[in-house]
Structure formats: C-alpha cells, structure tokens
C-alpha positions as CSV (number, residue, x, y, z in Angstrom):
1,X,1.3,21.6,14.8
2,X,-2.3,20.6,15.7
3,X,-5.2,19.6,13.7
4,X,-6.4,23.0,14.0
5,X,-7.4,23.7,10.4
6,X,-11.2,23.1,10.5
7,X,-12.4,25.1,7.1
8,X,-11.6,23.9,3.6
9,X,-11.1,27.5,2.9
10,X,-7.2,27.2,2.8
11,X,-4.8,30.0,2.1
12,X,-1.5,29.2,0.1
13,X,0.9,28.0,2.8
14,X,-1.8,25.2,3.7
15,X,-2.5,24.0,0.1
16,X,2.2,24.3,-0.4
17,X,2.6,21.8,2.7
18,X,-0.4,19.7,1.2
19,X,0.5,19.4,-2.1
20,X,4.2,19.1,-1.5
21,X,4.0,15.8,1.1
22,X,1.4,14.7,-1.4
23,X,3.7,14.7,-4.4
24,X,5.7,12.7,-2.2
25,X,2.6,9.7,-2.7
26,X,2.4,10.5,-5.8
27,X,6.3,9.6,-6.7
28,X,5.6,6.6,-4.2
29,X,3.0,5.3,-7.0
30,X,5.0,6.5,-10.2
31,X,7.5,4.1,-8.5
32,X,5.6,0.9,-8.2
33,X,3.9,1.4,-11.7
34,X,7.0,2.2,-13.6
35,X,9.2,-1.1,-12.3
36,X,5.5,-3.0,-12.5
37,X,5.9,-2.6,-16.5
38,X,9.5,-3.0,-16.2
39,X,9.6,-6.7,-15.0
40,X,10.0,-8.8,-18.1
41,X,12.3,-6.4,-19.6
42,X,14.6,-6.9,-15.7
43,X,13.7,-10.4,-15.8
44,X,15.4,-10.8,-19.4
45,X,18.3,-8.9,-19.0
46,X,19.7,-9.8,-15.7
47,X,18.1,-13.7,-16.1
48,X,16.2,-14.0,-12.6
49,X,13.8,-16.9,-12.4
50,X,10.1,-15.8,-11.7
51,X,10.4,-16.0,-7.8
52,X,13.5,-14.2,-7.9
53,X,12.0,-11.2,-9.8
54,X,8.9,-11.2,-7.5
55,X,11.4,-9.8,-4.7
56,X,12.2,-7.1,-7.1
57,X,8.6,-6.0,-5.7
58,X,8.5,-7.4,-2.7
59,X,11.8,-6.7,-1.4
60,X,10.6,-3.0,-1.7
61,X,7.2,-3.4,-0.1
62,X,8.5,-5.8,3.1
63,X,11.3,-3.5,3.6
64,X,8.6,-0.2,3.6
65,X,6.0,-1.9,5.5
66,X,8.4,-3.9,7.8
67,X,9.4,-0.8,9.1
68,X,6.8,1.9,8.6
69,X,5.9,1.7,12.4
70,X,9.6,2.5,13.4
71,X,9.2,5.2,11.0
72,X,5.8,6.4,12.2
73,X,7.2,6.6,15.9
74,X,10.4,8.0,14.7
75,X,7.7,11.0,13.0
76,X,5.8,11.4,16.5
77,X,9.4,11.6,18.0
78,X,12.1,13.4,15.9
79,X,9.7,15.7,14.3
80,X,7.8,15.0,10.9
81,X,9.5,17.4,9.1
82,X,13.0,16.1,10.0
83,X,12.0,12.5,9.3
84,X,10.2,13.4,5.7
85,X,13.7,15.5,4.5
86,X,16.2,12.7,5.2
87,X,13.7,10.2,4.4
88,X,13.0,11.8,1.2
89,X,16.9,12.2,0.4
90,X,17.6,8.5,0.7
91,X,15.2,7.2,-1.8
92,X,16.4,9.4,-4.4
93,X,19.7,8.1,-3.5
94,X,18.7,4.7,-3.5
95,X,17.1,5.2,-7.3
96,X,19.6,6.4,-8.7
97,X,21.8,3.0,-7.1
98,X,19.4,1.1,-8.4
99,X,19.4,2.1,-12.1
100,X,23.3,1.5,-11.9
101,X,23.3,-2.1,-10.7
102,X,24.2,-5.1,-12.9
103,X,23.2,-7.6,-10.8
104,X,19.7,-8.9,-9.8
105,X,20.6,-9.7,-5.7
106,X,22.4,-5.8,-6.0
107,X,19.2,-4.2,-7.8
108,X,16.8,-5.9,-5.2
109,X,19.3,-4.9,-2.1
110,X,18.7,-1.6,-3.4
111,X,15.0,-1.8,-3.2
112,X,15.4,-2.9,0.0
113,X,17.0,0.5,1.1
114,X,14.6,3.0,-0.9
115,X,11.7,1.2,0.5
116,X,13.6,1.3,4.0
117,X,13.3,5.0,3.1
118,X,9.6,5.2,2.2
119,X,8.7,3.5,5.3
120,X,9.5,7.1,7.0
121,X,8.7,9.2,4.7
122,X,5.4,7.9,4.2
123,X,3.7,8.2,7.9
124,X,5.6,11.3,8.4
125,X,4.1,12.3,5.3
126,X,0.3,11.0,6.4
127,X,0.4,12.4,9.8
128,X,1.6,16.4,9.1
129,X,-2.0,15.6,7.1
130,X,-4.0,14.5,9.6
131,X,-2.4,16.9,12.2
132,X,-2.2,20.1,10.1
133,X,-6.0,19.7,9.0
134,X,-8.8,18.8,11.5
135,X,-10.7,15.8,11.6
136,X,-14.1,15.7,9.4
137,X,-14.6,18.0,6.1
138,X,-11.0,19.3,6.1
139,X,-9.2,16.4,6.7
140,X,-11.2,14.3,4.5
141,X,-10.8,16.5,1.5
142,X,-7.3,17.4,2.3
143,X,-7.3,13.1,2.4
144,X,-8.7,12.9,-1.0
145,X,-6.3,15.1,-2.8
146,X,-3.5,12.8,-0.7
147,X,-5.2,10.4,-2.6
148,X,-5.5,11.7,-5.9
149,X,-1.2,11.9,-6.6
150,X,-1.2,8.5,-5.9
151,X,-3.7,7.4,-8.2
152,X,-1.9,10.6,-10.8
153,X,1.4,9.2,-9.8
154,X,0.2,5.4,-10.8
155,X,-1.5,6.6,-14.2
156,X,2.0,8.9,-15.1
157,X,3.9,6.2,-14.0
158,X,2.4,3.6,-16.4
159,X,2.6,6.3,-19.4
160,X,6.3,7.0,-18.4
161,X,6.9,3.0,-18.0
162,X,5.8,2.3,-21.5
163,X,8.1,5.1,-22.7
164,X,11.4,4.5,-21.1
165,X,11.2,0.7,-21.0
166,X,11.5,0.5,-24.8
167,X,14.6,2.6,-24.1
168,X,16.0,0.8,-21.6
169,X,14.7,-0.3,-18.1
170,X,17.2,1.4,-16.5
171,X,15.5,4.7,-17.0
172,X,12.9,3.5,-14.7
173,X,14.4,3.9,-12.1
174,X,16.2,7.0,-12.7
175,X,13.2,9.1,-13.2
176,X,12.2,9.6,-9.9
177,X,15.3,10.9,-9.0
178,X,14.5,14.6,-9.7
179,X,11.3,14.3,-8.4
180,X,12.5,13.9,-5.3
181,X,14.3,16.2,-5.2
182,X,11.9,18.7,-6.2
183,X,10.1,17.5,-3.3
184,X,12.8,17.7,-1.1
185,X,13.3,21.1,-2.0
186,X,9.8,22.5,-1.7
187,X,9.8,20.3,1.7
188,X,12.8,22.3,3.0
189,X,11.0,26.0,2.2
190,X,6.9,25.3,2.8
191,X,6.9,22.7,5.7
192,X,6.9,24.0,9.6
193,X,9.1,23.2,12.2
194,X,7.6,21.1,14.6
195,X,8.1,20.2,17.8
196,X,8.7,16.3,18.7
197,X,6.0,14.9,21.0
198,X,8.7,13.8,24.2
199,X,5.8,14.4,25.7
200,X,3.8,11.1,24.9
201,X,7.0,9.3,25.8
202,X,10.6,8.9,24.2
203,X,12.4,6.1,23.1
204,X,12.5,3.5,19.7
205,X,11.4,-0.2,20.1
206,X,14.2,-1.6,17.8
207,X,13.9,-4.9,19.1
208,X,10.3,-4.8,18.0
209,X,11.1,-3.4,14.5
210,X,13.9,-6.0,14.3
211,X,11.6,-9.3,15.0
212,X,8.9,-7.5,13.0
213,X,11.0,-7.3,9.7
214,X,12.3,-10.4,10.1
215,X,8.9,-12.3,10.4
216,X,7.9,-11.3,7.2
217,X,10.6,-11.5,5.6
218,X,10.7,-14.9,6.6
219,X,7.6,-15.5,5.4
220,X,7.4,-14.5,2.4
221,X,10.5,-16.0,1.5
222,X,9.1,-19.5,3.1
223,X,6.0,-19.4,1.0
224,X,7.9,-18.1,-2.5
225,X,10.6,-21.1,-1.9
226,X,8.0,-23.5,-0.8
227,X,6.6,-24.6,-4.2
228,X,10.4,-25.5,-5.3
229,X,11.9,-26.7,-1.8
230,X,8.2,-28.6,-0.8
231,X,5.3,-27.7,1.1
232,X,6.1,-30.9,3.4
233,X,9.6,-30.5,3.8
234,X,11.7,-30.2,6.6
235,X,13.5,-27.1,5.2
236,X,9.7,-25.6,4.8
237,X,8.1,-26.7,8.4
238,X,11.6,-25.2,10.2
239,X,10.8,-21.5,7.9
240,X,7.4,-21.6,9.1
241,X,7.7,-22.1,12.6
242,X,11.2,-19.3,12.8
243,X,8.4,-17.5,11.5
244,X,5.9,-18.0,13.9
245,X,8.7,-17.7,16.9
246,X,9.7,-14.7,15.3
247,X,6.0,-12.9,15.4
248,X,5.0,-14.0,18.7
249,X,8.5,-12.8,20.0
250,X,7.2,-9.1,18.5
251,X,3.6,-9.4,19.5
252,X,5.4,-9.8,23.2
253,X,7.8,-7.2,22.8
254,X,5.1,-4.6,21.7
255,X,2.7,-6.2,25.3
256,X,5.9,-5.5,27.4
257,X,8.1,-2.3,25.9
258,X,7.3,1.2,27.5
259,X,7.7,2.7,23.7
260,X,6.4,0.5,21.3
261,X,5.8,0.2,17.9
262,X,2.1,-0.9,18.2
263,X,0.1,0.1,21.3
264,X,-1.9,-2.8,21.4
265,X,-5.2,-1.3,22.8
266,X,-5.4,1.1,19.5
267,X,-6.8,-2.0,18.1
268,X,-9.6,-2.4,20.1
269,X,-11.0,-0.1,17.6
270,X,-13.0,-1.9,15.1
271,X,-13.3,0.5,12.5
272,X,-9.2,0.7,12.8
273,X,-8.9,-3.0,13.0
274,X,-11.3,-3.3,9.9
275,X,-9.7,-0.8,7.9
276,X,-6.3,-2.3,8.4
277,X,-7.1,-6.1,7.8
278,X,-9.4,-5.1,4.8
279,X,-6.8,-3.2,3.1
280,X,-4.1,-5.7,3.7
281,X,-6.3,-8.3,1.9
282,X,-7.5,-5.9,-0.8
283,X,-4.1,-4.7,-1.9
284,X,-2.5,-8.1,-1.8
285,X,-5.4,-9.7,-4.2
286,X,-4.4,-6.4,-6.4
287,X,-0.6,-6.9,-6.3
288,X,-0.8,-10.5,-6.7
289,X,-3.0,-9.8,-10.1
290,X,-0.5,-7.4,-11.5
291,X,2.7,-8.9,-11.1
292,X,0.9,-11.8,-13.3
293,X,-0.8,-10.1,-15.8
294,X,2.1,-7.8,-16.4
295,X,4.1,-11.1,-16.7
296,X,1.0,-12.8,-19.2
297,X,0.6,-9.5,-21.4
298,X,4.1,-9.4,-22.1
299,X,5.6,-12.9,-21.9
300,X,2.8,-14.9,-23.6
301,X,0.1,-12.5,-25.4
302,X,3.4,-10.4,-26.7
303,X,2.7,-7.2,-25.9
304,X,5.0,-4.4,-26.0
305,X,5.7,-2.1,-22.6
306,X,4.1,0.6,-24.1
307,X,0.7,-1.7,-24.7
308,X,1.0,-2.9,-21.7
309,X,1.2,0.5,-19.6
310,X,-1.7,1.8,-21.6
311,X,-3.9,-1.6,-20.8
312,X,-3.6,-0.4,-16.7
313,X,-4.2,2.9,-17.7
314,X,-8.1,3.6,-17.6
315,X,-8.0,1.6,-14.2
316,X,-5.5,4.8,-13.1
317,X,-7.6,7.8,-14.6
318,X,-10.7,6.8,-13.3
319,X,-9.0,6.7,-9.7
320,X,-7.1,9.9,-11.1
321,X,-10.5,11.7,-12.0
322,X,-13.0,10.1,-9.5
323,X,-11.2,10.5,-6.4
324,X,-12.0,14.3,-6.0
325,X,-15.4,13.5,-6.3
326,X,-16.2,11.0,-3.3
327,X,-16.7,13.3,-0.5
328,X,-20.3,13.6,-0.9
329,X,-20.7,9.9,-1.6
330,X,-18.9,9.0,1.5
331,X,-20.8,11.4,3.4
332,X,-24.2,9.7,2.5
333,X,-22.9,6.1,2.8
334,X,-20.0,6.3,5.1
335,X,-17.0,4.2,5.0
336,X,-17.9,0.6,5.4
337,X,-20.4,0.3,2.5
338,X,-18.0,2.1,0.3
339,X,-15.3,-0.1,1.0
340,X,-17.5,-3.0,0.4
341,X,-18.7,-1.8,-2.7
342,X,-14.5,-1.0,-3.9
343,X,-13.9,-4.9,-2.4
344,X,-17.9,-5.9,-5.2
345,X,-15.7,-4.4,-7.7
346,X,-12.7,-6.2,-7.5
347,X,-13.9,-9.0,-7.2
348,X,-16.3,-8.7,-10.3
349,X,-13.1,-8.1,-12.2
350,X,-11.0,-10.6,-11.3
351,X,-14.2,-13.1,-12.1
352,X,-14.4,-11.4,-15.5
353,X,-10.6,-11.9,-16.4
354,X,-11.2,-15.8,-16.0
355,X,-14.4,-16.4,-17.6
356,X,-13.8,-14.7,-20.6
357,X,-12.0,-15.6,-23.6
358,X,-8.4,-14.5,-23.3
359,X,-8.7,-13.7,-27.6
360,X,-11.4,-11.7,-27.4
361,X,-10.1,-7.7,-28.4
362,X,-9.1,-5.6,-25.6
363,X,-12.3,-3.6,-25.8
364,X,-14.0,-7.0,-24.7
365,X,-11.8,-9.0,-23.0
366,X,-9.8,-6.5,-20.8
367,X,-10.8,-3.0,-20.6
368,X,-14.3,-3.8,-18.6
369,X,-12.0,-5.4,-16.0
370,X,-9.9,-2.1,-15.7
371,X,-12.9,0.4,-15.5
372,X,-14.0,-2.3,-12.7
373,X,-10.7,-2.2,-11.1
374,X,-10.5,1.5,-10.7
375,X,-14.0,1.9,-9.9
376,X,-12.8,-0.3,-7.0
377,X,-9.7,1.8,-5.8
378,X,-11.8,4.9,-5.8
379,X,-14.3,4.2,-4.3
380,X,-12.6,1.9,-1.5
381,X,-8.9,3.4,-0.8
382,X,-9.6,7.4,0.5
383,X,-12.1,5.1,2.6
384,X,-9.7,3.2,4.0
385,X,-7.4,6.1,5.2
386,X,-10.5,8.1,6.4
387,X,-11.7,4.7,8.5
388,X,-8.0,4.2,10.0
389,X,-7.8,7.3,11.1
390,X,-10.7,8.8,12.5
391,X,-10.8,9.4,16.4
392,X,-7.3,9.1,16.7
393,X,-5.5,11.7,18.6
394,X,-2.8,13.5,17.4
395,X,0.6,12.3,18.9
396,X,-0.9,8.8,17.6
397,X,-1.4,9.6,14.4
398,X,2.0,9.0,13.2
399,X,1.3,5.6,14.8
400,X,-2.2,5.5,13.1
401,X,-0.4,6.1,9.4
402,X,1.8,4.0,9.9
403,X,-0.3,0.8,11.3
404,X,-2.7,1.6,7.8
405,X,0.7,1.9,5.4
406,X,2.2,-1.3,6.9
407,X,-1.2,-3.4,6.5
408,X,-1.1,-1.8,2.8
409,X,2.9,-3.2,2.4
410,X,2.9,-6.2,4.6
411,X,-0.6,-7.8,2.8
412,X,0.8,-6.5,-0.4
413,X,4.1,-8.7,0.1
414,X,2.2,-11.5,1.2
415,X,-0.2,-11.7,-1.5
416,X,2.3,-11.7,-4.1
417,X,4.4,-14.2,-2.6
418,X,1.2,-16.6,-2.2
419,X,0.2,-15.6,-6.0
420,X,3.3,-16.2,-7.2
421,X,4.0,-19.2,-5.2
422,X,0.7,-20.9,-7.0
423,X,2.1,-19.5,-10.6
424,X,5.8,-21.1,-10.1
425,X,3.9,-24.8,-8.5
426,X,2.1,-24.9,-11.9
427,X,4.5,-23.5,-14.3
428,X,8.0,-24.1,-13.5
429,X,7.1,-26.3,-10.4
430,X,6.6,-28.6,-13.4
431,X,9.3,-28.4,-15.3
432,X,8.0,-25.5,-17.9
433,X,9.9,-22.7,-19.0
434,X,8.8,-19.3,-20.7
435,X,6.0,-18.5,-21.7
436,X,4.7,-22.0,-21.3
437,X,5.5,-21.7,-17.4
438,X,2.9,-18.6,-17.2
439,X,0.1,-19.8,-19.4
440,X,-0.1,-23.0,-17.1
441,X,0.2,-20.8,-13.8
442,X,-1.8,-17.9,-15.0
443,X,-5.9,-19.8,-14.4
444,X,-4.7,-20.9,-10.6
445,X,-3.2,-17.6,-10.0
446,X,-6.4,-16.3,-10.9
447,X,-8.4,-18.7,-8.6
448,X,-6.1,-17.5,-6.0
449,X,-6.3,-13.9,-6.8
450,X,-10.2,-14.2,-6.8
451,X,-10.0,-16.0,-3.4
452,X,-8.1,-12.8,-1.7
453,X,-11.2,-10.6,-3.4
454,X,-13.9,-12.6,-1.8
455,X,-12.1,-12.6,2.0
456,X,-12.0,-9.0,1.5
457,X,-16.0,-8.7,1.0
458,X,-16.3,-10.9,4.2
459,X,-14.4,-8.7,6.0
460,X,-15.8,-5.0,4.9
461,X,-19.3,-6.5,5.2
462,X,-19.0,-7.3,8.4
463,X,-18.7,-3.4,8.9
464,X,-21.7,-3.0,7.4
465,X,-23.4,-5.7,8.8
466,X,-22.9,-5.2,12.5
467,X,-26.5,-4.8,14.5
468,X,-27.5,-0.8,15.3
469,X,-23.8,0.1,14.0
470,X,-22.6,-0.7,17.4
471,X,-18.9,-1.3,18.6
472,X,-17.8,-4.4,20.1
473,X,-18.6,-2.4,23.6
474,X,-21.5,-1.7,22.7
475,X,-20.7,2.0,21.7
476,X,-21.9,3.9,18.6
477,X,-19.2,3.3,16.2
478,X,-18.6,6.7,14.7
479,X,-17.3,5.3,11.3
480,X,-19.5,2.8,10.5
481,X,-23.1,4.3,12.2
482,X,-22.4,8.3,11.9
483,X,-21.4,9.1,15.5
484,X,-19.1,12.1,16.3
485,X,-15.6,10.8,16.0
486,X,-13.7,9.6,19.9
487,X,-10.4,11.5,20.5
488,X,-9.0,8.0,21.5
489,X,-10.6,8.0,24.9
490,X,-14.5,7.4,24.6
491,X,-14.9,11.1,24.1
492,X,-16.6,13.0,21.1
493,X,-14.3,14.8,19.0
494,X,-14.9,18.8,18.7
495,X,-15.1,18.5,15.0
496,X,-18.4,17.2,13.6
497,X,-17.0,13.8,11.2
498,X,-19.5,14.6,8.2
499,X,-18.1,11.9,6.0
500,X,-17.6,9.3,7.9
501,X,-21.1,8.5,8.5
C-alpha cells in the first residue's frame, strides 16, 4: 500500500482503516489515564512503596518504547496488518492478566507484556497512516484525527477512572479488554493485505533490541534506586556505567548490523532529530507531573478518584476539541513555532502550580494550569508526528513511527524515574511516610518538572531560531522554512507539504 491517497475527499473504506488503527491510540491513552487515577488506590491495596509503584508506569512505557523499533521493522517486514492483529490480541490478553493479579511484581510483569504488545501495534498502527494517505493535506488531517482518539481516549479514560476506581481498581484494567477486541475485529474486515517490504532488506536486529531494552531499563532502575541505595555508591556508579556499556554496545550494533533498528543517517535530519529529542523532553516533564499530582490530590489534599479524574479533565477536552482545528494554524506557522508555543505553555503551567497557593479553590489554583496544559498538547503533539515524519519514504516509515513513539516512551520513562527519584530523596529518603513523604517531595518535584519544561523551549526554539530556515547542509529545511518535503534522498516530494511550513 502506497501513500497514494492525495485528496481529503475520502470514501468509506479509507475513513474504516483510519478510524479503526486510530481507535487503537485512543485505547492506548484510555489505558495510561485510567491506571494514572488508579495509583493510590494500587499503591494501598497491594502496599508498594512510591518507587515501586512508579514501575507500575514505567514498566509499561520502557517495555513499549524499548521495543517500538523492533516493532516498527517487524511492521516494514511482516506486513502491518499482520503485526497490528497479533499485536492487538496480546494486549487485551495481557489486561485482562493484569486485573487478576494479587501481587505488585506480577501486576507490573504484566505491564511489561501489554506494553511489549503496544510497542507493535503502535508503529504498525502509525505507518498504514502515513503510507495509505500521502504526505501534505491528507496525511496531515488524516494525522490529526490520529491524534484526536488519543487525546478522546485520555479524557474517557479519566471519566471511566473516576468511575470504576471507587469500585474497585481492578476494573481498570479490565475495561480495555473489549475495546480491543472491537478493534481487532474491525482490523480483521477493513484493513488491506499488504505486502512486506523484503525489498528494503530482511532480517531483525535482536541483538540491537536486546542491548536497547536493557539500557533503559537499567537506567531507570539506577536513577529510581539511587536516592535509597546513594548517589555516590558503589552499587550506583557500577548501574551507571552497565548502563553506559550497555548503550554504546547498541549504538555499535545499529553502525555495524545490515538490518538495524535505527539507520543512523535518518538522523541527519534535523527536523526528525528535533522532533524526537523535543518530544522525549516534553512528555517526560508531563509524566513526571502526573504521577505526582495524582499522588498529592489524592494522598495529601484528599481527593476522591472521581475528583481527581475530573481535575485532568479540561486539560483532555481542549486537546479532545482543539485538535481538529490546527491544520490551518500549522499551515501559517509551521511546525517549529507551534511546538514552541505547546513547550511556552507547559512550562507557564508548571510555573503556576508552584507559585500559587496550594488552598486557593480549584477554579484558582488548578484549573488555569489544566487549560494551559492542554493548550500545550494541542498545539505541540499533531506537530510532533507531522515534524518526524515528513520527507520520509515509505518503507522507512515504520522506522520513522517507531523512532518518534520510542522518544515519546523512553523520555517518558526517564522523566518519571528522575521526578520520582527527587520526590522519594525528600520524602521518604528522609525517613517520612504518607502523606507527609509527598508534601515534602512535591515543591522539588516541581522544580524538577519545571526544569524538563524549560530544556524543552531550548530545544524547539532552536527550530525556530536557525538563520534563513536552513538545514545543517545548508539545505532549505522543508519543516521548519516551508520547502517541499525530501523523499529521503535530497529530492522534493511530489506532494506539495502545505502544513508543514
């Protein structure tokens, strides 16, 4: 299947294969808001210390972005249709294990699985996207829809969160179950056969994806320990530096392997290379702010699930509702300023959440930081995924999906380890427990939180920043100055990019 689809005049077979992989981000997002509300209540009933529920998250997003690349090439390989219907059947599997579980290291081994299983579903659900509709005013709209049930899957998610918690957390977890199944249905009737692209090369770089998973998770786990174990300690220096082997022993096997994971030269790009750094920092600022506030509202302030889901919830609907409408601002302002002003926004919320009074009503003290927040997301994450992708030919763009999903994950993971990591040094680190523990952690985690947002404005402004809207080679860069997009070779693309101007 090429990107062949160049009007946004699309008949019903087009909008069933759009809106059925797309439901498929949208149960991705319903996911990660529902257990998001869920952690106190987990926390309580199966008694896991702060860092231990933190992998509860993050054992879900290392595991998906750890391997989204081996998923992404297994897409360009297998066929993405194959990859998204087994994919797709394992993480309802895995859902269902994990609303059944009794104990916390079983409930987090089955997040490891399901996010095992988004990590194929998601690029092969990304590129039959970017492949099926062709780059510029189709794909970008067909983008923003793709965008819209995540942001719909968030906002349900919270609702549903806020619901079932008060039942029982359990139920969580089981909800998504028939969703994907419907999913899997409609994914077995609507989407086409394709053919596997053997001829860009066969083959899987498991030693890559192996040395790859294992960095992060080495990581994370080094800086979530660190605070208890010491920063200085033997124990701490030894994780770090297995972790440092580990990643240069996968930058070397991607240089070397005749199928890799990453083809290095696709970040020569600097819109790509932008897109992908800048998202890693802005979701991981976001993540990290989440996992304590959900913590803070519930734990200290005393607020019920159901409170707390409906606190996140205009951040979600204005994402939800604003989404559809940023193809024309795109198209006048283009990526990079876009992203910067998502980054402005951000940041300005995380500022507001630690200068104001923490007793002031929610009208006052908390809503302006959601409307910021999803003000943010809309007008920064279809940019993203437009700015990652564009000029990338087709049998890459499994690899192009993947390289964005994984920077989404991977920063994701590493933020919250770092946030956390301050929050347990200056709660429990010091011998607090409870609520105590958080209300001492919660100002530094902010500071740190804050930090991540301000990196991030570095980076997208230096897309916006860069002299004639050049590329490193001196090029026109087609995302960040208006060019025609490159099909991967220093060629324009036949399809005028309109919105990426």
């Amino acid at each position: 299947m090429s990107s062949s689809t160049t009007s946004t005049s699309w008949d019903a077979r087009l909008w069933g294969v759009l809106l059925t992989v797309s439901l498929v981000v949208g149960l991705d997002a319903l996911d990660v808001s529902m257990v998001a509300v869920a952690l106190p209540s987990i926390q309580d009933d199966l008694g896991l210390s702060t860092s231990a529920l933190q992998w509860v998250v993050s054992g879900y997003i290392l595991s998906y972005g750890g391997l989204l690349l081996l998923g992404g090439r297994t897409a360009d390989l297998l066929g993405r249709r194959r990859v998204f219907l087994w994919a797709v059947g394992i993480f309802a599997v895995a859902s269902l294990l994990g609303g059944l579980v009794d104990d916390g290291a079983l409930l987090i081994a089955s997040r490891l699985i399901k996010g095992a299983a988004a990590a194929f579903t998601a690029p092969a659900a990304l590129s039959l996207i970017t492949t099926t509709f062709a780059e510029g005013p189709a794909r970008n709209r067909a983008l923003g829809i793709f965008a819209v049930f995540g942001a719909s899957g968030y906002s349900a998610g919270l609702v549903f969160s806020g619901l079932l918690t008060g039942v029982g957390w359990r139920w969580t977890f089981f909800l998504p179950v028939p969703i994907a199944l419907i999913a899997l249905v409609a994914a077995q009737r609507l989407l086409p056969r394709d053919v596997p692209s053997a001829r860009h090369g066969g083959g899987y770089d498991f030693p890559g994806a192996v040395t790859g998973v294992a960095a992060m998770l080495t990581l994370v786990y080094t800086v979530v320990e660190a605070p208890e174990t010491g920063w200085s300690a033997p124990r701490t220096l030894l994780q770090f530096l297995a972790a440092a082997v580990l990643l240069t022993a996968f930058l070397l096997i991607e240089a070397r392997s005749r199928h890799p994971l990453i083809r290095l030269g696709i970040l020569r790009s600097g819109p790509l290379a932008r897109a992908n750094l800048g998202v890693a920092v802005f979701f991981g600022g976001y993540l990290g702010f989440q996992f304590v506030l959900m913590l803070y509202l519930q734990s200290v302030l005393g607020w019920s699930p159901l409170e707390t889901a409906l606190g996140f919830l205009p951040a979600a609907l204005i994402v939800a509702f604003g989404s559809p409408r940023m193809e024309p601002l795109i198209n006048r302002f283009g990526t990079a300023r876009t992203i910067a002003g998502g980054v402005v926004a951000h940041l300005l919320a995380y500022v507001l959440f630690l200068v104001l009074d923490r007793d002031l009503p929610y009208a006052a003290g908390t809503l302006p930081s959601m409307i910021l927040l999803g003000i943010g997301f809309m007008l920064a994450f279809a940019s993203f995924n437009i700015q990652a992708t564009a000029g990338v030919p087709d049998h890459e763009q499994g690899l192009a999906g993947g390289l964005l999903n994984t920077s989404v994950q991977v920063g994701g993971a590493l933020g919250l380890a770092v946030v956390t990591a301050v929050l347990t040094a200056n709660g429990e680190g010091r011998g607090r427990e409870g609520a105590d523990a958080l209300l001492a952690g919660f100002g530094p985690a902010l500071y740190t939180v804050t930090g991540f947002a301000a990196l991030g404005l570095v980076i997208a402004l230096s897309g916006t920043l860069r002299r004639g809207g050049k590329s490193p080679a001196g090029r026109p860069d087609p995302v960040a100055a208006g060019a025609g997009a490159g099909d991967g070779a220093g060629h324009p693309a036949e399809a005028e990019l309109t919105t990426v101007r």
